[in-house]
N, C-alpha and C positions, 0 to 999 in steps of 0.2 A: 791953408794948413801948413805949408812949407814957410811959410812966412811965420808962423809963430813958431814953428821947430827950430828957426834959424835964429830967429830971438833968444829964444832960451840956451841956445849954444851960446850966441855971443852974451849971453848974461847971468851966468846959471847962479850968480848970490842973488839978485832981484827975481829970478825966478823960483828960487827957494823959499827967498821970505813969503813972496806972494803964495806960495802951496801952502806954509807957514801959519801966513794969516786966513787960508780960505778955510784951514783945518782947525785951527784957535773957535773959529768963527759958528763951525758945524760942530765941534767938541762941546762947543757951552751949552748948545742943545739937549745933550744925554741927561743934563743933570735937569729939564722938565718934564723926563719920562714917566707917566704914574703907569705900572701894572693894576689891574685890577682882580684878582683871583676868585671873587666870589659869587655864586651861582648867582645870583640876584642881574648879578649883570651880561647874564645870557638869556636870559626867561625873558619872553614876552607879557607887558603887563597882562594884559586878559587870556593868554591861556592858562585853561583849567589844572596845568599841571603848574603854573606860576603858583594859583591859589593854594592846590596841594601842598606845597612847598611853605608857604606864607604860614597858613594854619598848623605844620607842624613844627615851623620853629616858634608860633606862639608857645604854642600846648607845651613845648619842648625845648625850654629858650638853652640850653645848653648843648644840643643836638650838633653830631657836627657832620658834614657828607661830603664825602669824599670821590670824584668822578675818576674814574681811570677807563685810557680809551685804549685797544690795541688788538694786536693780529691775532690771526689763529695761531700763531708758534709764540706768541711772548704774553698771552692772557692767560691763561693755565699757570702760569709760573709765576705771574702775579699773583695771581689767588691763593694760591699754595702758600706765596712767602707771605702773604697778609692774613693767613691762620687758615685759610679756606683749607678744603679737603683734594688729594690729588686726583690724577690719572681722568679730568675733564680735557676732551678733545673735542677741536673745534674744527670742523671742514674747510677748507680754503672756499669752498665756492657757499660759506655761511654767511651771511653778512646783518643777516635779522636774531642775530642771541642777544640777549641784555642779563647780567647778571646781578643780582644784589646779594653784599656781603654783609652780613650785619655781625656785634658780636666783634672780640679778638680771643685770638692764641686757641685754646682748646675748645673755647666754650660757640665760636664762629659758627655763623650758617648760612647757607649760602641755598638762592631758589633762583633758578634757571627759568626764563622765560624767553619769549621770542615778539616781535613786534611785526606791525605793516601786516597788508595784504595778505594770505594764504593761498 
């Protein structure tokens, strides 16, 4: 390790291009990044809720669904500012609510459920 620290002292324009080129090299990389956003590609083929899903963007080809994931102090204020209704509090020690919002601006409705075990 002291042997290449002392290199790069005695050489710091060859040890430049070389960071240069090692970053040129990992840069060109970004550009075959694909994101992928769509629910399809978290579902498992054969779960039942895969199929759910499948069958109501048949019936529904314009359907669009929107997942928002988040804490007891920042999902209240999501729902609120995507039309939901206020003053929902969620427990810190909650971690089984699921909520769906369906609906925008006034006409929104929102059905609370909970999931797992009881």
């Amino acid at each position: 390790m002291n042997r290449l620290l002392l290199w790069v002292v005695d050489r710091p324009a060859i040890a430049a291009a070389l960071l240069a080129g090692i970053t040129l090299v990992l840069a060109s990389q970004v550009l075959r990044i694909e994101v992928d956003t769509s629910a399809e590609s978290f579902m498992v083929e054969k779960d039942p809720a895969r199929a759910f899903y499948d069958e109501a963007r048949r019936r529904i080809p314009n359907l669009r669904i929107v997942v928002v994931a988040g804490h007891s102090n920042t999902l209240p204020g999501v729902i609120q500012a995507l039309g939901g209704p206020t003053g929902i509090t969620i427990d810190d020690n909650e971690f089984d609510r699921l909520f769906a919002l369906t609906g925008a601006g006034g006409s929104a409705s929102l059905v609370g459920m909970r999931y797992g075990p009881r």
